[in-house]
Steps between C-alpha positions, in 0.01 A plus 500: 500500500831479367620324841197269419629420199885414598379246739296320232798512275746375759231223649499385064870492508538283780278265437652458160861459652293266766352294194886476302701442846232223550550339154894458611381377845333187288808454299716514818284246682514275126859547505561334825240237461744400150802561711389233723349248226868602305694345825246182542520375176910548521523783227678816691843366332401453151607836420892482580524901331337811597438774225244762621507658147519198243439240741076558435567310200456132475657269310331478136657241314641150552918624462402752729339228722799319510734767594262599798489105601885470495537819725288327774714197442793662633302564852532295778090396508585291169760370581401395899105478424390512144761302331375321213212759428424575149421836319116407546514454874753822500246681312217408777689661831696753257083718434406526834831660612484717160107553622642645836744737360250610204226612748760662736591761225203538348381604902792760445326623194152473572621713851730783347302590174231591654670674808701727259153570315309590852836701630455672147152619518556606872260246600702347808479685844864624595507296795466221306747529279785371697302182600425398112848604423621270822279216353665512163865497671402211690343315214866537327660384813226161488648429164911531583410261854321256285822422278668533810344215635517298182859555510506294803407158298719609239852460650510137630218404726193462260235684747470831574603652871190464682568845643549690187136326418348619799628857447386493152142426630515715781604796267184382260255510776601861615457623158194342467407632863587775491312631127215299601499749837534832274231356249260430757543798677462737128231289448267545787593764640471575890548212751239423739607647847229305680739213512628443909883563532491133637402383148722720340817321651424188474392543123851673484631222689357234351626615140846490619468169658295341139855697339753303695267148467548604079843516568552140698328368203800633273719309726239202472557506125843581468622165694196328344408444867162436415530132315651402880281401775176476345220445723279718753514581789800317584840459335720182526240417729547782781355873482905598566678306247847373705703624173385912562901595660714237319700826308822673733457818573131459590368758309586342149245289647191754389620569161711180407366205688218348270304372793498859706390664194217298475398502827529888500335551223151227603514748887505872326198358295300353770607816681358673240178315497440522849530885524295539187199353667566670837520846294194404297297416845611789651383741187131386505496700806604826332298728306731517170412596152328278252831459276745442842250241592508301192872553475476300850271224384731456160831524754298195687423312174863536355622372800314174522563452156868565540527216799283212269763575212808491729370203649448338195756574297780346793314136523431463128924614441424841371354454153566775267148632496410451858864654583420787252166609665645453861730810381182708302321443857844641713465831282152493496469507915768771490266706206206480744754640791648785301122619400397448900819714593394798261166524599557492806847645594514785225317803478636704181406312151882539376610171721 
């Protein structure tokens, strides 16, 4: 009886870490939604300081105003780009940088308090421990790479280092990944070992693949590659634009070369798509449970929804709305991946 009773106490307890580590997934997957509306509408550098502890308050009077305006004056995006801007149009890329920082720490909050309050009551699994303790580390880490990267537009080129931004978003998405994994698997409990180890891979497979098209698309947005070339299927006219190895050495080409980034990143998404529907064919043939099945379905869905917006967004010149959704999609095919992969690949409910 008493045995009875620890496993209904423990199966509470994890589903109520399950529900809290979910509410950060949501902020995560907010946060990097902002992060990329922050760099569209040209606000990363608006912010020219970074004060974890004071720094979550905003300017609240005009002198105040003023002072924070003639701080970004002294960086080089006013002075190359934004010369001439007044304290109204500062004010307008100046919130949605503040925005991004604000929900970054209050992620750091909303994670630790109630991790100290579970590790308190001795309602976290000792196994898991480490991983929400990992997590938190990481999340710290997240915030010192972020200024890291700003730093880059702050010296005298007025962008940020395309590979800094592409780390930053890797690092977000393995956060993300990786609590959404532990959540999932607290949540539901047992994986479904009906699943062939055929699927398995290529679900694993697959995920790693949708990763690495996520990153391209950091490159894509740190050079901005994305308002070049804009028309489908072709670009410049030819489906290999001539200008792909114009950089010395040739490998700058794939991380430097505005054309090659492009073109990598329109092939790892097609890739994407095509293996999606060969995986999705391929299930129907499987007996697999009800919630692995309509993880597959959604994975299909996401996918085709994904291509329309990337499609879109490139031949009307990436619109901020359009450009922002084509990012929720990207995390939203790698959600429906990460869910796949525990269901199928784990079989403890501690991820």
């Amino acid at each position: 009886m008493r045995t009875d009773t620890t496993t209904v106490t423990r199966s509470i307890h994890d589903r109520q870490i399950a529900g809290w580590l979910f509410v950060c997934c949501l902020m995560i997957y907010a946060m990097v939604v902002l992060g990329g509306v922050t760099r569209l509408t040209g606000s990363g550098l608006s912010m020219v300081e970074w004060d974890p502890i004071f720094g979550i308050i905003p300017p609240l009077d005009e002198p105040t105003w003023e002072a924070t305006f003639e701080l970004y004056k002294t960086s080089p995006e006013y002075r190359k780009i934004n010369t001439g801007m007044d304290l109204h149009g500062f004010k307008s890329i100046y919130w949605f940088e503040y925005a991004h920082r604000l929900l970054g720490r209050t992620i750091g909050t909303v994670f630790l308090l109630p991790f100290l309050y579970f590790l308190y009551r001795g309602c976290i699994h000792r196994r898991l421990i480490p991983k929400l303790a990992g997590m938190f580390v990481l999340g710290g880490l997240q915030g010192l790479l972020g200024w890291y990267m700003v730093r880059s537009g702050l010296v005298d080129n007025p962008h940020v280092s395309q590979y800094r931004l592409t780390a930053h978003l890797g690092l977000a998405v393995l956060i993300y990944g990786w609590m959404l994994h532990v959540a999932t698997g607290l949540w539901f409990g047992d994986s479904d070992n009906r699943a062939s180890t055929g699927l398995r891979r290529a679900i694993a497979a697959l995920t790693g693949l949708v990763f690495l098209t996520i990153l391209s698309g950091g490159f894509v947005a740190g050079l901005k590659a994305g308002f070049a070339y804009n028309t489908f299927p072709m670009m410049d006219g030819r489906l290999i634009p001539a200008a792909i190895f114009m950089l010395d050495p040739w490998w700058r080409n794939a991380f430097e070369n505005i054309a090659m980034v492009q073109f990598d990143h329109r092939v790892l998404a097609l890739l994407v798509f095509v293996l999606v529907l060969l995986l999705w064919g391929s299930s129907l043939r499987q007996s697999l449970a009800a919630h692995v099945r309509i993880g597959l379905h959604l994975l299909l869905a996401a996918v085709l929804l994904q291509v329309t917006l990337g499609i879109s967004t490139l031949l009307l010149h990436v619109p901020v709305a359009l450009a922002s959704m084509h990012q929720a999609g990207a995390l939203l095919v790698f959600t429906t991946l990460v869910f796949l992969n525990q269901r199928t690949l784990r079989r403890d409910g501690n991820g």
